[in-house]
N, C-alpha and C positions, 0 to 999 in steps of 0.2 A: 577761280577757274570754273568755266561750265564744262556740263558730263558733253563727250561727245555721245552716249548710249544711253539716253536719258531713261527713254523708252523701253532698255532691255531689262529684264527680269535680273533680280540677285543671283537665284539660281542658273540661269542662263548665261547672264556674264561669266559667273564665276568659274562654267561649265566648259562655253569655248574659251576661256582661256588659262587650262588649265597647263597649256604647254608654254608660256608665258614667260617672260617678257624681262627686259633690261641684260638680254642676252646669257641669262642664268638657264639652262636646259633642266628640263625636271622629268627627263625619262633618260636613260641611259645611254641609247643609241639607237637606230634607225628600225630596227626589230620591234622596239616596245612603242616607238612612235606610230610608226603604221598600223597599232592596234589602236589607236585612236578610231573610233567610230565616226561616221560625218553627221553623228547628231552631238559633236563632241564629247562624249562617255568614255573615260578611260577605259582599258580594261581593269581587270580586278587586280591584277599584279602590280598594274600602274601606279591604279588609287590608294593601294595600300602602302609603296609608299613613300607617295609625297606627304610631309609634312608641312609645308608652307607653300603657297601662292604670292609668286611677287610678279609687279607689273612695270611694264615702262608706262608711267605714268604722265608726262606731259605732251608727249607725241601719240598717248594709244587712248588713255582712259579718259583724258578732258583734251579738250578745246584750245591750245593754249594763245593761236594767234588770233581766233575769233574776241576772247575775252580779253587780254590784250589791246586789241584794236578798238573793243566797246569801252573800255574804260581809259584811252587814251582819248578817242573822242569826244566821250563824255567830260572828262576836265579842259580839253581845250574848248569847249563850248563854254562849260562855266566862266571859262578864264578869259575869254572870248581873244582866246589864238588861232592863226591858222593853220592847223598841222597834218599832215598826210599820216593817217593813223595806221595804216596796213603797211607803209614805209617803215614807220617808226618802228613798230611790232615788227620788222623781218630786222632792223638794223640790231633793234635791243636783243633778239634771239643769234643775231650772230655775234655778239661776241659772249654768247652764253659758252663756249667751246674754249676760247682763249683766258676768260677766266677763270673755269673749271682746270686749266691743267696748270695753273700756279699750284693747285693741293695737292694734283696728282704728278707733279712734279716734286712735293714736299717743299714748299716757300711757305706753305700759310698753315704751322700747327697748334692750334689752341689745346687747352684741357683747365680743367680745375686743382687746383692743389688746395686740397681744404681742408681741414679738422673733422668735414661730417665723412659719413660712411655712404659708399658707393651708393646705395639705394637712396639717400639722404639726396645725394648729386646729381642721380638718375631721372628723381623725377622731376625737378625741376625743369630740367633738359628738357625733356617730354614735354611738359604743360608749355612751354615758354619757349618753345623750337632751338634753343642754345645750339651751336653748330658744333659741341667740342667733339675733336676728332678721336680725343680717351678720356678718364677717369682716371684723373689719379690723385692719391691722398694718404691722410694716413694710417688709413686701415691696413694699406696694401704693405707699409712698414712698421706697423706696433707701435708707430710712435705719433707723437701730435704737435703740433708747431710751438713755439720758437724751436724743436729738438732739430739739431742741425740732418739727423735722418731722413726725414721728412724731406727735407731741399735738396739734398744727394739725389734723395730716390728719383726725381723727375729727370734728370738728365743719365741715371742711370737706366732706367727702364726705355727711356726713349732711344738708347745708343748715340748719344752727342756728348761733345763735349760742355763743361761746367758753364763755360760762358757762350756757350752758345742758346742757351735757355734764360728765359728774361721772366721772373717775378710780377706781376702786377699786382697790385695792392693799393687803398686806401690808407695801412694804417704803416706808419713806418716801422715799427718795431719786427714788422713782418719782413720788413724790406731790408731792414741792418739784418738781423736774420739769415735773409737769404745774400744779402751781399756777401757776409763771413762767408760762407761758403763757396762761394764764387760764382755765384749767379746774376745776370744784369738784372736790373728793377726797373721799374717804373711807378711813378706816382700820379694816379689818377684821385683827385680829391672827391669826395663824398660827403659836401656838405652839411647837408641833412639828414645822415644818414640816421644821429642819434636824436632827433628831432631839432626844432625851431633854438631850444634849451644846451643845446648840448655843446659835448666840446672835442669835436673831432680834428685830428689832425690837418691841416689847411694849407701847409709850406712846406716844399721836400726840405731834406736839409742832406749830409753830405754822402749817404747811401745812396742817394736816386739818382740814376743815370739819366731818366727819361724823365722830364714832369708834362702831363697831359691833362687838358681840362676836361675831357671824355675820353668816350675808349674811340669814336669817329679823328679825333685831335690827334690819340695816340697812333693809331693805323694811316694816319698822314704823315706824321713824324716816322714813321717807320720804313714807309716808302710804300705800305701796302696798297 
């Protein structure tokens, strides 16, 4: 995405928009707003305190249909298609709104359930944009997998029922595992996971409900 404020200063952006953005308010009420200065300078009561700056960021901070539209035209030139790029760019942004309310409708909840500890889970998330909606694992229960704890706890903390929470896993043991306890599974194979040499699990057997050659295969299979 390009900046749409290329041009403006760190300080400056950050200064008009310190009343900012994605509909979170960060002054209290119409009293502390009007002490906003019109060289954007909070007051002192303001500044002190906000602790974070959040931004609407695809409608405010970048560009999203201009850049959109350049890199739609740019590949159909490559590809040599002929395609209405600023059509395309409004069509693909609208149905940015219909897909956004599957999760805030709660249809689409991922997370991790893993043996590492949240920080362990966090940053990967972080580095590699992971979309998961929580953390969960077995820090959060004292315990570590195969312990049938561990598989409770996901559908307990989430407030669903046992089988309404689905397992995904490479390795089956994880999966018979999680089926005892009454959770659905899926078997996504990971053939390399243990290199070229190795000998990883390659054919569900009678724990997997789902077998998926990705997680793209599985989220088809799903309906997602």
């Amino acid at each position: 995405m390009t900046r749409q404020h290329a041009a403006v200063s760190r300080r400056r952006f950050l200064g008009a928009s310190a009343v900012a953005m994605l509909g979170v308010e960060l002054v209290a009420d119409r009293a502390e707003a009007s002490a906003l200065s019109l060289t954007g300078r909070p007051s002192t009561s303001v500044a002190g305190s906000v602790k974070a700056l959040v931004f609407d960021t695809f409608g405010t901070v970048v560009d999203w249909r201009a850049s959109v539209t350049q890199e739609v035209a740019q590949l159909a030139m490559r590809k040599g298609l002929r395609v209405d790029a600023e059509k395309f760019a409004d069509a693909w942004r609208a149905g940015y709104a219909p897909s956004m309310n599957r999760v805030r409708t709660g249809e689409f909840i991922i997370a991790p359930l893993s043996n590492g500890s949240i920080s362990l889970m966090t940053d990967p998330a972080k580095h590699s944009g992971l979309p998961w909606d929580c953390i969960l694992g077995a820090e959060l229960v004292r315990h570590y997998k195969p312990d049938r704890e561990v598989y409770q706890s996901a559908p307990d903390i989430l407030d669903l029922k046992v089988d309404e929470v689905m397992m995904v896993a490479a390795h089956l043991g994880d999966l018979r595992a999680a089926k005892g306890v009454g959770l659905r599974t899926a078997f996504v194979a990971r053939p390399l996971e243990f290199g070229p040499q190795g000998k990883p699990d390659l054919h569900p057997d009678a724990s997997v409900d789902v077998a998926a050659k990705d997680f793209n295969d599985l989220a088809g299979q799903l309906g997602v």
